[in-house]
C-alpha positions as CSV (number, residue, x, y, z in Angstrom):
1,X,0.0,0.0,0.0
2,X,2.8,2.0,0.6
3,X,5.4,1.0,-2.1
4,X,6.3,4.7,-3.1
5,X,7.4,5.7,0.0
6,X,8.9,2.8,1.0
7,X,11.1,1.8,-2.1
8,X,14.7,2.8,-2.6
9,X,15.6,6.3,-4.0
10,X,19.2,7.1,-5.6
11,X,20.6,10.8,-4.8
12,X,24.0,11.6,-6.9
13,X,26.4,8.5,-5.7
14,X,23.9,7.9,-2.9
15,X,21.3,5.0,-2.5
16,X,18.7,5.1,0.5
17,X,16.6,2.2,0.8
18,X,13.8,4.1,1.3
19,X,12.2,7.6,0.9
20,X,12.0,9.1,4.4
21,X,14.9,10.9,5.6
22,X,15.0,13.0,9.0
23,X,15.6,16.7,8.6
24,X,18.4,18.9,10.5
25,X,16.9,19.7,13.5
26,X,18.7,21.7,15.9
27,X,18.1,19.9,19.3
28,X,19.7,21.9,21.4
29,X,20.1,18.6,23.9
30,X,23.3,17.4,25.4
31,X,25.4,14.9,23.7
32,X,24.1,11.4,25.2
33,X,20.8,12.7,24.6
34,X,21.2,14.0,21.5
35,X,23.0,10.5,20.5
36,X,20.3,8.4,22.0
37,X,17.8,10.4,19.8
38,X,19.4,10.0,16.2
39,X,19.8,6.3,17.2
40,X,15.8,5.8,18.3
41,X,15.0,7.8,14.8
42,X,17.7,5.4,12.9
43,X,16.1,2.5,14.4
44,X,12.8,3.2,13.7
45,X,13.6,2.9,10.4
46,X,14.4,6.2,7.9
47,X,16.9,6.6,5.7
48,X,18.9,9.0,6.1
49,X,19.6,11.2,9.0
50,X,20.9,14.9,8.5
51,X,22.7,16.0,11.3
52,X,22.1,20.3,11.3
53,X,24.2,22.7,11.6
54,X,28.1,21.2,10.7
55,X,30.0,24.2,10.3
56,X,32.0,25.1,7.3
57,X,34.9,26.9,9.6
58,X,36.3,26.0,13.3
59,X,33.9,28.3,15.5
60,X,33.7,28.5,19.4
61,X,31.8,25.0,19.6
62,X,33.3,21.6,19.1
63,X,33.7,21.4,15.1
64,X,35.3,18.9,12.8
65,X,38.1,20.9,13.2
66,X,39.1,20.1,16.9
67,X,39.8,16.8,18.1
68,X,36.9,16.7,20.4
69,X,34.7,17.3,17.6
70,X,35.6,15.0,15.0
71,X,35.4,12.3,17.6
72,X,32.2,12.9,18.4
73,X,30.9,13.3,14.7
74,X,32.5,9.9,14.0
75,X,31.1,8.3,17.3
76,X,27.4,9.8,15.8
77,X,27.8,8.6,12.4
78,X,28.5,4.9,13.9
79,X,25.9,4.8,16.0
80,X,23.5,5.9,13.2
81,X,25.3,3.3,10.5
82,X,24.7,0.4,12.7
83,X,21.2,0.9,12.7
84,X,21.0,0.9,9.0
85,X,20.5,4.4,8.1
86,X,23.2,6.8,6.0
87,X,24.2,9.8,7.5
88,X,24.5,13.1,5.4
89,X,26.1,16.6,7.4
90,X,24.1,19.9,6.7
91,X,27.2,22.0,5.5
92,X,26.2,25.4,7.5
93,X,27.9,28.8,7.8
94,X,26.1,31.3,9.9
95,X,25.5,35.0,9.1
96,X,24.8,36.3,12.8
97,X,27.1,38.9,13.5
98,X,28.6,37.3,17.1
99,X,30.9,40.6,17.5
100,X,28.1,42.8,17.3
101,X,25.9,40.7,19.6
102,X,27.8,40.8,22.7
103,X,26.3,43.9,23.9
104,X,22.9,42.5,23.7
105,X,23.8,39.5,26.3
106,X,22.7,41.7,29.5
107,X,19.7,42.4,28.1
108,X,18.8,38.5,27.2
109,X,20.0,37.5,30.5
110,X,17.9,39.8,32.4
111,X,14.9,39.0,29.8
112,X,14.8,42.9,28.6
113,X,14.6,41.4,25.6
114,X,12.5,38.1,24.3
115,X,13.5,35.4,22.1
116,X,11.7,36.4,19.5
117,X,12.6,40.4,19.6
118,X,16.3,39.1,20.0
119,X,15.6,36.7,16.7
120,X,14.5,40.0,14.4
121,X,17.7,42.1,16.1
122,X,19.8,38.8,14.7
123,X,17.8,38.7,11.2
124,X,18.9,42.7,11.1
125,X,22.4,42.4,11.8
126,X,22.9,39.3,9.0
127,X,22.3,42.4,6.6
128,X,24.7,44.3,7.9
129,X,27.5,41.8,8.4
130,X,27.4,40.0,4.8
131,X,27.0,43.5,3.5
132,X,30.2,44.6,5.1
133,X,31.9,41.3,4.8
134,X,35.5,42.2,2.9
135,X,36.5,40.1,0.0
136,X,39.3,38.0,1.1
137,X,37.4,37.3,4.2
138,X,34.2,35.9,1.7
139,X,37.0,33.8,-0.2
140,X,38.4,32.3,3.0
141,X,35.2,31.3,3.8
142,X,33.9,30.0,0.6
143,X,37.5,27.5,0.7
144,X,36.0,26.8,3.9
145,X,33.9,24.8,2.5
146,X,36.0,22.8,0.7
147,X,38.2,22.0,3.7
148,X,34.9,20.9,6.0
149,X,33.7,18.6,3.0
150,X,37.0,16.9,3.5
151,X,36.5,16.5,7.1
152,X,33.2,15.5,6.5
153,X,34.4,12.5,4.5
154,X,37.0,11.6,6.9
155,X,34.1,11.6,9.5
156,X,32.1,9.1,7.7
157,X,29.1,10.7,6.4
158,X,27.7,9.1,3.5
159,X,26.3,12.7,2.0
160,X,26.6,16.7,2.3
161,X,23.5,19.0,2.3
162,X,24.8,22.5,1.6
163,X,22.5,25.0,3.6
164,X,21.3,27.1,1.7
165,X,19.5,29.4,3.9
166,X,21.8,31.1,6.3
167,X,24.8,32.8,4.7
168,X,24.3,31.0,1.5
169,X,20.7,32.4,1.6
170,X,21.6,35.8,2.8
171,X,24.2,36.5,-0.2
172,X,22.0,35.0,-2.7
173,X,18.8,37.3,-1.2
174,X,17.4,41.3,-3.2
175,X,16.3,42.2,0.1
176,X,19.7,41.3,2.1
177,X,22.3,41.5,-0.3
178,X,23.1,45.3,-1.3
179,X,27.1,44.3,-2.3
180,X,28.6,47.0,-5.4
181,X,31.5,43.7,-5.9
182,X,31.4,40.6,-7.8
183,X,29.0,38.9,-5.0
184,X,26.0,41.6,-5.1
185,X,23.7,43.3,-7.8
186,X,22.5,41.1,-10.3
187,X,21.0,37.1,-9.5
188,X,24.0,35.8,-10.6
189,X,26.4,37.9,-8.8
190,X,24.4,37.1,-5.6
191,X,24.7,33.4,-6.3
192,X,28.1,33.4,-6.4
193,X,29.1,33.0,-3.1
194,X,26.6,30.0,-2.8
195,X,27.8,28.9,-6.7
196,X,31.6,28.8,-5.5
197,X,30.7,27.2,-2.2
198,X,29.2,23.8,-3.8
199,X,31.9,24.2,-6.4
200,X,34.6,23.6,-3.7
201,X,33.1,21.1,-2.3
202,X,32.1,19.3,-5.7
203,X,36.3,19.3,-6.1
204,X,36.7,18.2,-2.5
205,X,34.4,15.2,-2.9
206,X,33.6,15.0,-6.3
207,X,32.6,11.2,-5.6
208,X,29.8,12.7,-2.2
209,X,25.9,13.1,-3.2
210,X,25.5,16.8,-2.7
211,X,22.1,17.7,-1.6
212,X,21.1,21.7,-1.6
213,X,18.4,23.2,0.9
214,X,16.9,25.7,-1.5
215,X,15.5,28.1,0.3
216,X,12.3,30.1,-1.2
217,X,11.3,33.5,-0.1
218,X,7.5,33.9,-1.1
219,X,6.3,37.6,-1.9
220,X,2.1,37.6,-1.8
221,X,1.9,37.4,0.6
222,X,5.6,37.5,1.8
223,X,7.2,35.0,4.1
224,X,10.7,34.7,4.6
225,X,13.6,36.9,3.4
226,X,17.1,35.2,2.5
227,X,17.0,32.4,-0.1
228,X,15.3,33.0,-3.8
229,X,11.7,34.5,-5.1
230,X,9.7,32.0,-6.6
231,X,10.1,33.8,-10.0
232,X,14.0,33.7,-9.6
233,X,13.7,29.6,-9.8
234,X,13.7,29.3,-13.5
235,X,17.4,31.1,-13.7
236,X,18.3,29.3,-10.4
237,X,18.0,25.6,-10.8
238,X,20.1,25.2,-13.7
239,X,23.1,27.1,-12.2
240,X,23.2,25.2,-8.9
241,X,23.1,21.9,-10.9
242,X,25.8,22.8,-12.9
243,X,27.7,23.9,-10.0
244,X,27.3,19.9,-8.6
245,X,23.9,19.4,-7.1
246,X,22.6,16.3,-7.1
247,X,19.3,17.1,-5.7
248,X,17.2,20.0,-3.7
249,X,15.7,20.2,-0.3
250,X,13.0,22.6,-1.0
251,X,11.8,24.7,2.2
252,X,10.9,28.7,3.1
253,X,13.4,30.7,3.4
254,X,13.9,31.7,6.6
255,X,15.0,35.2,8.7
256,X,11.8,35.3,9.6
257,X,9.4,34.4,12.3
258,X,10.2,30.7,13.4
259,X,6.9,30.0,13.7
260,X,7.0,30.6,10.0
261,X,9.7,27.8,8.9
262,X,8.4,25.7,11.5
263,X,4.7,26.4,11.5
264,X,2.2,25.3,13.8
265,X,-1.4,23.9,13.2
266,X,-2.9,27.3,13.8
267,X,-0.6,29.4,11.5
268,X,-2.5,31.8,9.7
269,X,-1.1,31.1,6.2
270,X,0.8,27.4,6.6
271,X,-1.8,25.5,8.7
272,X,-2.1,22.5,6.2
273,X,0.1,19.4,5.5
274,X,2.5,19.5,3.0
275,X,2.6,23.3,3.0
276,X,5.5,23.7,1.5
277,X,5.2,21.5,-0.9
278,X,4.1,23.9,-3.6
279,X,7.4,25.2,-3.5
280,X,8.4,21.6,-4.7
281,X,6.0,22.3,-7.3
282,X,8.0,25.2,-8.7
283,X,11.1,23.6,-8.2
284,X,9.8,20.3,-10.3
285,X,9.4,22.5,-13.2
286,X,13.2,23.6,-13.9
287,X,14.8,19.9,-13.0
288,X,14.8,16.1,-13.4
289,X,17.2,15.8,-10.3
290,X,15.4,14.4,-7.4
291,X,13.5,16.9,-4.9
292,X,12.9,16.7,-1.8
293,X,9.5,17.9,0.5
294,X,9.3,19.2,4.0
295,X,5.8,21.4,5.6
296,X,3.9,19.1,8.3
297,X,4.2,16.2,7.0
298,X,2.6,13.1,9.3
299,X,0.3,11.3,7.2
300,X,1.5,8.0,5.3
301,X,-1.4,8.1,2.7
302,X,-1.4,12.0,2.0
303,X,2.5,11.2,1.8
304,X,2.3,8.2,-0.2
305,X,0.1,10.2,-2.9
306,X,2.1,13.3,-3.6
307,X,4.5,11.4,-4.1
308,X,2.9,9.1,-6.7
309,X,1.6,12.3,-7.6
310,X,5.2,13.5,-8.7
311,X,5.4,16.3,-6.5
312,X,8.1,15.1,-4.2
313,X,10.7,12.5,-4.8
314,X,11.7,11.7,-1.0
315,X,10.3,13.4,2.0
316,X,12.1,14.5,5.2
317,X,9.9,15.2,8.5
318,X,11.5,16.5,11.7
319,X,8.5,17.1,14.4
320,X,6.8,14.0,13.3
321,X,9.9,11.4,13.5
322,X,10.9,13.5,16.9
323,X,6.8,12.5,18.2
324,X,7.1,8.9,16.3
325,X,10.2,7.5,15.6
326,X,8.8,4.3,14.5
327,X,6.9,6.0,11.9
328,X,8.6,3.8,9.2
329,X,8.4,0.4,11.2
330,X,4.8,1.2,11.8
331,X,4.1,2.0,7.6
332,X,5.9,-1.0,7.0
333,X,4.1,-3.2,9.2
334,X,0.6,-1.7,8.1
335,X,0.4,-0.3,12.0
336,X,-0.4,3.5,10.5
337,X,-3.4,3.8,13.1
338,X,-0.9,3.4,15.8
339,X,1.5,6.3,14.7
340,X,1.3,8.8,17.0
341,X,1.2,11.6,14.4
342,X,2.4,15.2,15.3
343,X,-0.1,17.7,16.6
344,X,2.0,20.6,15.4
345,X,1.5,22.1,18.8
346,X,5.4,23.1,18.9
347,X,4.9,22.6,22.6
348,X,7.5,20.5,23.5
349,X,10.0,21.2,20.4
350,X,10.3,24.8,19.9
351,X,8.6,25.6,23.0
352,X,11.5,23.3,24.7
353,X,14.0,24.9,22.6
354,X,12.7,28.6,23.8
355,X,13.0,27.3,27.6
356,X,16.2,26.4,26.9
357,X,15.4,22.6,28.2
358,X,16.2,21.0,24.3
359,X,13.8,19.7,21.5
360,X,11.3,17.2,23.3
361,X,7.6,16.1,22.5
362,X,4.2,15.8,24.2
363,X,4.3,11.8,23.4
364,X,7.6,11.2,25.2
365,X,7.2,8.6,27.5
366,X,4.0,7.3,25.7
367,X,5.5,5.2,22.7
């Protein structure tokens, strides 16, 4: 009943034995936890993990270029592989400005400002940063990339997702980007930064599926502000697969409201399942590479059929995998009336994240 979803799907180099995958979630729980949690979601039966967030350059946190790090990563990646599931590492640099927001540390800490008003002061100073970024500092980072997708190899991960919101998204964005160089003014001059970035990878690991989140900023009404317009697409597609993408993650774009990427059941505008999937729609259009759906997505049947339907190659769900890991098990026993299926109450997840407690779920405890 479920063949679609459940047969194997081939990305670049890359075969998964099925067609659920588990988005980059940051979980914001400590590292037993965090392991124990990619290991109940391999078990149950996805994929492909994508583990969030791996930077492109060392930063102030453990990264696959300390010692520390790497171990860990390669401890993860094991623990994943030996319950059957491929690993790929969301290739992410940050735009947020960490020099300029010191100064608004008191102010958090003595809850002057919320999360939310602190997320918009972030969003604002992306502009300014990559704006002001100087040219040999851009080019370090862009080799960046090629020296993390090296690491990333020697790690063990089976794939790369390049992010494609953050400072990928930001340079390739009208309403960030306001560069007078060779990265700003014209589409293609603010692709370049994220052109060059999958380029150097491509050389690093020419033999690595490379997977892009392509981030789409909608304008009526308007949600989301890095990434691409929907009418950008058509000149976009084409350039990123000839820079060595195998396939697209299509989501919004994000510097937004979170409640926006991650919308909840009540959201004025992305209430339904498989909201995003009309970017997918737009996406199909300019590509034969495989693409991949995101937006609420709980139910096997409505999955099953848009994907029959053509509209989505593969899926990836975070919430619902984090409420039911054994979503897969249970579609491949024929159990579906025993998945617990996500509420979209953001609760637990992004209200745990908020309280600073992790990413947890109303069901916890229940399965």
């Amino acid at each position: 009943m479920y063949e679609t979803i459940l047969e194997p799907i081939t990305l670049g180099h890359l075969q998964l034995k099925n067609k659920v995958v588990f988005a980059p979630t940051t979980m914001g729980l400590k590292k037993e936890a965090y392991f124990k949690k990619m290991e109940d979601i391999a078990k149950g039966g996805v994929s492909l993990i994508i583990i969030g967030d791996v930077d492109a350059m060392p930063s102030l946190k453990p990264s696959l270029y300390t010692k520390k790090g790497m171990a860990d990563y390669k401890e993860l990646v094991e623990r994943i592989h030996a319950h059957g599931a491929k690993v790929s590492a969301q290739l992410h640099m940050s735009d947020t400005n960490l020099k300029a927001m010191i100064k608004y540390i008191p102010a958090v800490l003595t809850k002057k400002i919320t999360e939310e008003e602190l997320r918009v002061i972030v969003n604002k100073e992306a502009k300014r940063y990559i704006n002001q970024m100087p040219i040999k500092k851009v080019q370090k980072i862009i080799a960046g990339f090629g020296d993390a997708a090296l690491l990333i190899e020697a790690a063990g991960f089976d794939m790369i997702q390049i992010h494609g919101d953050r400072m990928c998204g930001s340079f390739s964005s009208a309403l960030l980007n306001e560069r007078e160089d060779v990265f700003g003014g014209t589409l293609e001059h603010r692709m370049k930064f994220a052109l060059d970035c999958i380029a150097e990878v491509k050389k690093a690991v020419p033999n690595m599926a490379i997977e892009y989140k392509l981030a789409v900023r909608q304008t009526n009404p308007c949600y989301g502000k890095a990434g691409f317009t929907e009418q950008e697409l058509k000149d976009v597609v084409w350039r990123l697969e000839n820079a060595g993408v195998d396939c697209f993650h299509v989501a919004l774009a994000n510097h937004g409201e979170l409640s926006d990427t991650i919308p909840p059941k009540n959201h004025p505008y992305f209430s339904e399942e498989g909201c995003f999937l009309k970017f997918c729609d737009m996406v199909k259009l300019y590509t034969q590479r495989p693409v991949c759906g995101v937006g609420g997505l709980t139910n096997p049947d409505y999955i099953e059929q848009q994907c029959k339907q053509g509209r989505m190659d593969y899926v990836a769900m975070s919430r619902q995998l984090i409420a039911d890991p054994n979503w897969v098990r249970k579609v491949e026993r024929g159990e579906v009336q025993q998945i617990f299926k996500c509420l979209r109450c953001n609760q637990k997840c992004i209200g745990g994240m908020k309280a600073h407690q992790g990413v947890h779920c109303i069901y916890e405890g229940r399965k």
